[in-house]
C-alpha positions as CSV (number, residue, x, y, z in Angstrom):
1,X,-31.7,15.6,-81.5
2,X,-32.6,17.2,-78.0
3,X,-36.0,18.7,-77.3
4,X,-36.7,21.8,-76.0
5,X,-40.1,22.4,-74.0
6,X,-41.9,25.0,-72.1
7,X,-42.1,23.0,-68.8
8,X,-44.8,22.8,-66.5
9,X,-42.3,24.1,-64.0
10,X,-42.4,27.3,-66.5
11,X,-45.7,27.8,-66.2
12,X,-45.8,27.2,-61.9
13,X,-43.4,29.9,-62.1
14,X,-45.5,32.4,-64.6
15,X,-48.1,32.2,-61.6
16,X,-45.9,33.1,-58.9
17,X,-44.7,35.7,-60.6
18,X,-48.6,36.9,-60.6
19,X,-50.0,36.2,-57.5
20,X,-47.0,37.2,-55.4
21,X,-45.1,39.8,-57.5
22,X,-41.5,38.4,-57.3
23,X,-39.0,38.8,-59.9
24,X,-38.8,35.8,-61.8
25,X,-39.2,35.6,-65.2
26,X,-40.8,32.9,-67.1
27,X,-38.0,29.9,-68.6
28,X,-38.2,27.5,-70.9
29,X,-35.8,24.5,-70.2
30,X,-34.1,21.6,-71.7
31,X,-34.8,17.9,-70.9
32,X,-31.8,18.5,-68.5
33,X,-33.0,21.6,-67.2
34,X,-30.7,24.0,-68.5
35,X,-32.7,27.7,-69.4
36,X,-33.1,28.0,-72.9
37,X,-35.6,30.7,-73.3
38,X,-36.3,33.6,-71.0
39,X,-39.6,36.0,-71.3
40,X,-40.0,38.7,-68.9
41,X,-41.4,42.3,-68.9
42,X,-41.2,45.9,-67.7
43,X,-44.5,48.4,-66.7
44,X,-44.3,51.6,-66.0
45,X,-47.0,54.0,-64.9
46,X,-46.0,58.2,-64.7
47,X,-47.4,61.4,-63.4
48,X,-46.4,64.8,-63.7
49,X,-46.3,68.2,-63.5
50,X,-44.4,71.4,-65.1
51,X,-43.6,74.6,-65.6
52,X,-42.3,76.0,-68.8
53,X,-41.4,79.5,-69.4
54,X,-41.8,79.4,-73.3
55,X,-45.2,77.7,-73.4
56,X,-46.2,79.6,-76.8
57,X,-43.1,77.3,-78.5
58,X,-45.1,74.1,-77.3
59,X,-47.9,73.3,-79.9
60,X,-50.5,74.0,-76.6
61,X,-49.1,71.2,-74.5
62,X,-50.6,70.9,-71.6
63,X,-48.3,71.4,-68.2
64,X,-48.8,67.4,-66.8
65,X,-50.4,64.6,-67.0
66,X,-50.0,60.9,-67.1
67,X,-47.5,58.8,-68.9
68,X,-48.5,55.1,-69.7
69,X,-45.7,52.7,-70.6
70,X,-43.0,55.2,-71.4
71,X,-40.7,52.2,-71.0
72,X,-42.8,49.2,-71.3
73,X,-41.3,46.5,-73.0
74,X,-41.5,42.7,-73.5
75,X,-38.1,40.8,-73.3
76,X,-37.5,37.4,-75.1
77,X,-34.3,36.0,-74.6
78,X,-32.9,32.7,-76.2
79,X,-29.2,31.0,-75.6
80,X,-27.7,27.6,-76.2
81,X,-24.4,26.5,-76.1
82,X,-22.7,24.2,-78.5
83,X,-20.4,20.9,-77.3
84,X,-17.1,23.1,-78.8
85,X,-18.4,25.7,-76.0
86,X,-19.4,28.3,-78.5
87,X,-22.4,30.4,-77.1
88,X,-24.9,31.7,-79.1
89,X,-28.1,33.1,-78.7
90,X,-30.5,36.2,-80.1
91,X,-32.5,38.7,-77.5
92,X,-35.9,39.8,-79.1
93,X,-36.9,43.4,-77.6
94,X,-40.9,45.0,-77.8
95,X,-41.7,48.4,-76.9
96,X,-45.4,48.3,-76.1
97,X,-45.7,52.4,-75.9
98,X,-46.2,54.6,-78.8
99,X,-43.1,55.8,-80.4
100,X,-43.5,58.9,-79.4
101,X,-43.6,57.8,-75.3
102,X,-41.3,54.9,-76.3
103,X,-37.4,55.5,-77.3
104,X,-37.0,51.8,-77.7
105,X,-39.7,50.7,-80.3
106,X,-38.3,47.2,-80.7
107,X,-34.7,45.9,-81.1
108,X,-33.5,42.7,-82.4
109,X,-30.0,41.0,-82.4
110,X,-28.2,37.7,-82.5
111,X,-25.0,37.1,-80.8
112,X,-22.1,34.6,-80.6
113,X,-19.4,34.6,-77.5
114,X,-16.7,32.3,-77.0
115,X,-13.1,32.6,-75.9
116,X,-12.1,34.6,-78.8
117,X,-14.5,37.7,-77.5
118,X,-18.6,38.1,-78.8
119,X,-20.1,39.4,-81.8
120,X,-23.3,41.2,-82.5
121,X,-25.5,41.2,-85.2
122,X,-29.1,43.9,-85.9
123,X,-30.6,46.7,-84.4
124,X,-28.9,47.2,-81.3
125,X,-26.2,49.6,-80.1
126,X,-23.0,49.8,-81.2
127,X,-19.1,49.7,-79.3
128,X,-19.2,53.1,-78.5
129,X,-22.4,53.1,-76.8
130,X,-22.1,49.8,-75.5
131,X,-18.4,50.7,-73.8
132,X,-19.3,53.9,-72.5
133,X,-19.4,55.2,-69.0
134,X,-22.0,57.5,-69.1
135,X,-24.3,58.0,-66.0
136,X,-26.9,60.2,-67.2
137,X,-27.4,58.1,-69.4
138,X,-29.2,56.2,-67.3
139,X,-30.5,56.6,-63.4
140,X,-30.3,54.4,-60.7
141,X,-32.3,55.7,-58.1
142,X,-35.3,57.1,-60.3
143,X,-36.3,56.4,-63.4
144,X,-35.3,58.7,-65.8
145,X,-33.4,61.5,-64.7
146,X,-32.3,63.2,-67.3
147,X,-32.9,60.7,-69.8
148,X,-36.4,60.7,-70.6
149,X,-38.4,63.7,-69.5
150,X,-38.3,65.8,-72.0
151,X,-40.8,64.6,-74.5
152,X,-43.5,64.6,-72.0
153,X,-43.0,67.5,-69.8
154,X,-39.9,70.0,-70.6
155,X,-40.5,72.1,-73.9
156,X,-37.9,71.9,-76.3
157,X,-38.3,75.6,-77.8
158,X,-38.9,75.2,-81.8
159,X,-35.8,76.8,-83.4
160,X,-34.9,77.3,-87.1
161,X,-32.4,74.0,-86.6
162,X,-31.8,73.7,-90.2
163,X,-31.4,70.2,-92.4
164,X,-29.0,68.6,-89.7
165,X,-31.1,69.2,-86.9
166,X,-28.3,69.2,-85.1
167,X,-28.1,72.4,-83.4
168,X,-29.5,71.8,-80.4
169,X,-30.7,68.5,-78.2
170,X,-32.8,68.2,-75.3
171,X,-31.1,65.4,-74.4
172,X,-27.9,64.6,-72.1
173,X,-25.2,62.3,-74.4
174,X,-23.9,62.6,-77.8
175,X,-26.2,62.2,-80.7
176,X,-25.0,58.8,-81.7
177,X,-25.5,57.5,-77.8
178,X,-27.9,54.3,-77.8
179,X,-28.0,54.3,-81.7
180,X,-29.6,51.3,-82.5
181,X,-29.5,51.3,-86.5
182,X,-28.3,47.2,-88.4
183,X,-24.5,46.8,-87.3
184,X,-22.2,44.3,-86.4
185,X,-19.9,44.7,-83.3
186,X,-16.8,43.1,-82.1
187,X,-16.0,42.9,-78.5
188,X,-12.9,41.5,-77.5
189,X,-12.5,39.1,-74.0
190,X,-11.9,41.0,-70.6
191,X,-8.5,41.1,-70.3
192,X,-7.6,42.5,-66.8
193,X,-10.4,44.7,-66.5
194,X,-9.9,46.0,-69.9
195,X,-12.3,45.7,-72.9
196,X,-12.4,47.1,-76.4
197,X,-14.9,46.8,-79.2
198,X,-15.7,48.1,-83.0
199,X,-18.9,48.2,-85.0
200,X,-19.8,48.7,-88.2
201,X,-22.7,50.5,-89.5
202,X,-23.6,50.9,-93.2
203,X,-26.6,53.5,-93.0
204,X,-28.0,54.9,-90.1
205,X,-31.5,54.1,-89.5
206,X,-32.7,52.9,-86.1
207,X,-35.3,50.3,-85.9
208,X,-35.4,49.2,-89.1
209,X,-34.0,48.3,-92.3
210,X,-33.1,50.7,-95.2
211,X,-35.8,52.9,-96.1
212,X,-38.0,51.5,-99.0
213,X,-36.0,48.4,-98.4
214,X,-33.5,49.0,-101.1
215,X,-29.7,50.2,-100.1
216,X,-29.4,53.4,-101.7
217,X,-27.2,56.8,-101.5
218,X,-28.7,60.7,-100.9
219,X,-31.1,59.7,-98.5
220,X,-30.3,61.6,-95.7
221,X,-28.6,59.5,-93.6
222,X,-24.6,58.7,-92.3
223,X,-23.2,56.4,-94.1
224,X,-20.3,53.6,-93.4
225,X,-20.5,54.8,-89.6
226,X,-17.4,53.1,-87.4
227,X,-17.2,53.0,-84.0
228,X,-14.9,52.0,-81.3
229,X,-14.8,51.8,-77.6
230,X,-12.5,50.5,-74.9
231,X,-13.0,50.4,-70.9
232,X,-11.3,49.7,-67.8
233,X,-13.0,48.6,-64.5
234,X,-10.5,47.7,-61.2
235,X,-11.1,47.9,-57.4
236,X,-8.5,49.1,-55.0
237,X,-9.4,47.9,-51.7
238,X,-13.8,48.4,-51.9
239,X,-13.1,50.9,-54.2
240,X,-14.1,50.7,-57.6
241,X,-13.0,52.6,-60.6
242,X,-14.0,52.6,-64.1
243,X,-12.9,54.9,-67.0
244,X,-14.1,54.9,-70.8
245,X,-13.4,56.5,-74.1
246,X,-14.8,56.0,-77.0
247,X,-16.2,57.9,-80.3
248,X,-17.4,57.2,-83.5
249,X,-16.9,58.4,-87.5
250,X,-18.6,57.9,-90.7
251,X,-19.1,59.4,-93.9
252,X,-21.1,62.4,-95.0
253,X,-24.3,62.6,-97.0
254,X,-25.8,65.1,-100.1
255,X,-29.6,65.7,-98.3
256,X,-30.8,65.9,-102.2
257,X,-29.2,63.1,-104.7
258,X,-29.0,66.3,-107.4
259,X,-28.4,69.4,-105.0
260,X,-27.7,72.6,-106.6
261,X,-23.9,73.4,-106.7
262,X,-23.5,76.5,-108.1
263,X,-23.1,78.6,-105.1
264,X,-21.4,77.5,-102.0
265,X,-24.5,78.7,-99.8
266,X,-26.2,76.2,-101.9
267,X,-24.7,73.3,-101.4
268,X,-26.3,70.5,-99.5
269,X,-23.4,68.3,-98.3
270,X,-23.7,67.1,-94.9
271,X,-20.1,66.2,-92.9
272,X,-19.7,62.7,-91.5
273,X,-19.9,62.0,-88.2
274,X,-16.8,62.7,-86.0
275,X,-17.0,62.2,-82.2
276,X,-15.3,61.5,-79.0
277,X,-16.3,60.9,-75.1
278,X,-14.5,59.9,-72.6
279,X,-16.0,58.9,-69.0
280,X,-14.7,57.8,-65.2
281,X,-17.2,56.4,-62.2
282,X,-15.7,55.8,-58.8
283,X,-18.1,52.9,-56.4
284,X,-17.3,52.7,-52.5
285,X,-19.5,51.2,-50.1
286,X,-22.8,52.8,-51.4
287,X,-21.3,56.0,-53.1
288,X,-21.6,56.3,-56.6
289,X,-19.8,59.3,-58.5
290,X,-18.8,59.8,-62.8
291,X,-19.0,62.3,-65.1
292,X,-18.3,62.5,-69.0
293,X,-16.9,64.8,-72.1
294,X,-18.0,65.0,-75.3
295,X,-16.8,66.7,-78.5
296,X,-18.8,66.2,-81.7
297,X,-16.4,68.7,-84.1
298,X,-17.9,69.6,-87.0
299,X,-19.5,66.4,-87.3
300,X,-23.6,66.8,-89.1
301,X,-23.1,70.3,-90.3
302,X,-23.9,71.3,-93.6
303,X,-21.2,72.6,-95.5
304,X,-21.8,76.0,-97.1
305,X,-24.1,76.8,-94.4
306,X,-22.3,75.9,-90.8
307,X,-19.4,77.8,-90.5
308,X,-17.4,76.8,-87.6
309,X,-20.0,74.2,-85.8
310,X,-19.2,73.1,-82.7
311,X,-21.1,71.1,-80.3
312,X,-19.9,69.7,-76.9
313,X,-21.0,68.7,-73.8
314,X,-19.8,67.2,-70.4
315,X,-22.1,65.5,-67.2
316,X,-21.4,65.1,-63.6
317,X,-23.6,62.1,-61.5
318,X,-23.6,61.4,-57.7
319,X,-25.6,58.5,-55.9
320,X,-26.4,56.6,-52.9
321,X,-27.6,53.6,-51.8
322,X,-28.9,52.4,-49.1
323,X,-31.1,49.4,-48.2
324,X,-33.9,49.2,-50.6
325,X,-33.6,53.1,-51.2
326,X,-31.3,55.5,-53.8
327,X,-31.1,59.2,-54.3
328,X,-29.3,60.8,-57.1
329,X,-28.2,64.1,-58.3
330,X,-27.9,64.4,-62.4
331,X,-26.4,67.5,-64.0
332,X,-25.2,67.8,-67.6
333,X,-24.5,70.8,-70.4
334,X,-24.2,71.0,-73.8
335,X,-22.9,73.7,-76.3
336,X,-23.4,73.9,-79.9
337,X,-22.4,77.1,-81.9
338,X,-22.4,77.6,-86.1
339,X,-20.8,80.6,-86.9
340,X,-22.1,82.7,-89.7
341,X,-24.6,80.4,-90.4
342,X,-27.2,81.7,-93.0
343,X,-31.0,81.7,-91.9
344,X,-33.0,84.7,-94.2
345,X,-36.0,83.8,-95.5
346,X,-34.2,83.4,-98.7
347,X,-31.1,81.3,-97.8
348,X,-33.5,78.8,-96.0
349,X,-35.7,78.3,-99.0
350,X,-32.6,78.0,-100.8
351,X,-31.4,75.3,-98.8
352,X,-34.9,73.5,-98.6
353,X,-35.5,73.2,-101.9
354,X,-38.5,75.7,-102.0
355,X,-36.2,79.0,-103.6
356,X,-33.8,80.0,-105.6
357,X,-32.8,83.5,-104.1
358,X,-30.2,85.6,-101.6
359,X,-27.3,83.4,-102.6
360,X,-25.4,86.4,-102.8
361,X,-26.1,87.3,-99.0
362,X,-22.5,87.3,-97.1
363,X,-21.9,83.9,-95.4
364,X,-20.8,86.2,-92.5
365,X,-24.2,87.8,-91.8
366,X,-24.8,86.1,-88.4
367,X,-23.9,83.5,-85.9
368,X,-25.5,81.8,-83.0
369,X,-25.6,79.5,-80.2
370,X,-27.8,76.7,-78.6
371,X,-26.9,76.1,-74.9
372,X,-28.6,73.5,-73.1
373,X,-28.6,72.8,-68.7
374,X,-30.3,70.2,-67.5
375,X,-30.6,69.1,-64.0
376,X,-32.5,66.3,-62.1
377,X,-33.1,64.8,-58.5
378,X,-33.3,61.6,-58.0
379,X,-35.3,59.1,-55.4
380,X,-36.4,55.8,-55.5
381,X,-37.6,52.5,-52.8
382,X,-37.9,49.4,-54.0
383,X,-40.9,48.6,-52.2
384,X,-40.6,44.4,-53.0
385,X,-39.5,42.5,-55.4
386,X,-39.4,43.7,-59.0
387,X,-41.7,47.0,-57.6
388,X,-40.3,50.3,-57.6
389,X,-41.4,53.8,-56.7
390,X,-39.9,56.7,-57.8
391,X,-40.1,60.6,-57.6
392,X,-38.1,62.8,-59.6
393,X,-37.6,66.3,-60.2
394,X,-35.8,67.7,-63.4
395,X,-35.4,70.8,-64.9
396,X,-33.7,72.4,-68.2
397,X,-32.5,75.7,-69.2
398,X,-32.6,76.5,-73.4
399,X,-30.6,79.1,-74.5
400,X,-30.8,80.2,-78.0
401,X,-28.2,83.4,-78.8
402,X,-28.1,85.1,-81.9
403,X,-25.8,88.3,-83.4
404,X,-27.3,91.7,-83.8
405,X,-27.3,91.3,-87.5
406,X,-29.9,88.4,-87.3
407,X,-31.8,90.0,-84.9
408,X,-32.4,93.3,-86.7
409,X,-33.2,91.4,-89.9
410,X,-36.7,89.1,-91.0
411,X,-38.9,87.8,-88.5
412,X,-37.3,84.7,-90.3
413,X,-34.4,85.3,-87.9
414,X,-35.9,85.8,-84.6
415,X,-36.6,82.9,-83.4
416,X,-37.7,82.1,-79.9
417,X,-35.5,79.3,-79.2
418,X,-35.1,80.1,-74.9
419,X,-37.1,78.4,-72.5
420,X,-36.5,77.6,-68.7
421,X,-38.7,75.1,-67.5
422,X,-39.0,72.6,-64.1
423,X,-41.1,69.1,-64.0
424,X,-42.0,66.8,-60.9
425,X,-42.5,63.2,-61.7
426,X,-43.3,60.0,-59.6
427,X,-44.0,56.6,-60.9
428,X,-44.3,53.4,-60.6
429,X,-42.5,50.7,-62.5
430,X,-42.9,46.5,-62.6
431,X,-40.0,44.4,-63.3
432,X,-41.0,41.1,-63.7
């Protein structure tokens, strides 16, 4: 049997990493060298500033401050490979920021690659998040963009959003973008540029396993999710192209395991999931430019309640690079509409559980409209080896319409779900 050790060569390297700041991350190695093991880290530091036009719908948050570790994360990373050339290895992720300051609050996977394609097993994302082209999703030159602000900065105005909380997001992507619930995924070889993959989710619960550790039905979650991806990468004399699609479906969920049925404006039965996006990035010289669409359907609305949901959403991205610097422009919208939705006073404690009156109210008393803008600029210098500055400015535009008929009704209607708000941000982050 081969050994494994952590070298003294290992640990030479864990103390240039410290006194001189290079990225190099600590290895573990074989008896002939090869990397087995690979630990490294990420540390961010934040501070900012904003202005939000609806600062009653904030809970008194203050308008800046600092942000410790919003992306801080430990990375352990193991691979072998076997004499019949199979490859297999497991990538163990820790978020060292609160959950709330931290969308990644630990991840962990095994995988297997060969000739055949790769599989992946645990908390980690699935084909369609993994195949998809989406820039905002990301940024390049900052660190953020229109990815992360939100929590800490931009108010997202507290609407009535009902049992699906699904009719509005302050974020740029699809709601099942970086999903990170137990799956397997399949990813076939690169054929010619192109790529394709499928996972499989049973339940959707990020992070973790099933809740109370049983496997159980009515809990309030997707079930049986299914997603699939494919992309295409080529380059046509220095110019690079890339172009993505992918989406994802599932089955729907009751939100109480005994709901009551006898009314439709009762019922508490959720729609699967049902989503596509498709997404295209062109790369010359130091030019970077993609945008994506998205179209979730009816996909997360309740039934008896949403009439007519709707929710899409497209993003634009442009970028250069030069030298150790990057500047980037972000933009993205998204649209989400429920048509005749019911919200009295009456209808909602109905649906929550907490009433048992109004279920004659006309399912065509109202409809409405979340519309979200969101824009951010971009600029970052890598000042040395695995340290970054970055300054960023974002902002975000919440629109929240409603019909006259909800308007002149309860205060349970009116809801102030607008805001218009602006943030300033610089940072530092460690790469090590």
């Amino acid at each position: 049997m081969k050994k494994y050790l952590l070298g003294t060569s290992a640990l030479v390297g864990a103390s240039v990493v410290a006194t001189s700041a290079m990225a190099m991350p600590i290895q573990s190695k074989s008896e002939l060298g090869t990397p087995i093991l690979t630990a490294s880290m990420v540390a961010q530091w934040e501070a900012g500033i904003a202005s939000n036009d609806n600062p009653t719908a904030s809970a008194n948050t203050r308008d800046g401050g600092f942000v410790n570790g919003r992306f801080a994360e430990i990375f352990f990373n193991g691979e072998l490979t076997a004499d019949n050339g199979l490859v297999y290895g497991a990538k163990i992720h820790f978020g060292t920021g609160t959950v709330q300051s931290n969308g990644f609050p630990g991840r962990e996977y095994i995988y297997l690659s060969g000739g055949w394609g790769s599989m992946e097993f645990g908390n980690w994302i699935g084909a369609d998040s993994g195949l998809n082209l989406c820039l905002t999703c990301n940024t390049y030159a900052g660190y953020g963009g229109l990815d992360t602000p939100w929590k800490s900065y931009i108010i997202n105005p507290a609407a009535d959003v009902g049992q699906s909380g699904l009719r509005f997001r302050n974020g740029s992507v699809n709601r099942m973008w970086f999903d990170q619930s137990v799956k397997v995924t399949y990813y076939t070889p690169v054929f010619a540029g192109f790529q394709a993959g499928v996972s499989y989710t049973p339940q959707r619960n990020a992070f973790g396993a099933q809740p109370g550790g049983t496997f159980v039905e009515n809990n309030g979650q997707h079930n049986d999710i299914l997603g699939f991806g494919a992309q295409w990468n080529g380059d046509f004399s220095g110019v690079g192209l890339a172009v993505s699609a992918v989406g994802a479906v599932s089955d729907g969920f009751l939100t109480a395991a005994t709901p009551n049925t006898t009314s439709t404006n009762a019922l508490r039965d959720v729609t699967g999931i049902g989503y596509y996006e498709i997404g295209a990035v062109v790369r010359y010289a130091g030019f970077q430019f993609g945008g994506s669409y998205w179209d979730e359907g009816t996909g997360g609305a309740i039934k008896g309640r949403d009439y007519n949901f709707e929710s899409t959403g497209w993003t634009l991205d442009a970028a250069y690079f030069f030298g150790p610097y990057g500047i980037e422009l972000q933009y993205a919208s998204t649209e989400t509409t429920s048509a005749n939705r019911i919200i009295t006073a009456a209808i909602a404690g109905t649906h929550n559980g907490t009433g048992a009156t109004g279920l004659g109210v006309a399912p065509s008393a109202l409809s409405e409209s979340y519309d979200v803008d969101m824009w951010a600029v971009s600029f970052g210098y890598n000042v040395a080896p695995g340290l970054k500055w970055y300054a960023e400015v974002v902002g975000a535009d919440f629109d929240h319409g409603l019909n006259t008929v909800c308007q002149a009704a309860t205060a349970a209607c009116n809801v102030n779900g607008d805001n218009d708000a602006v943030a300033a941000i610089t940072g530092l982050v460690l790469s090590f």
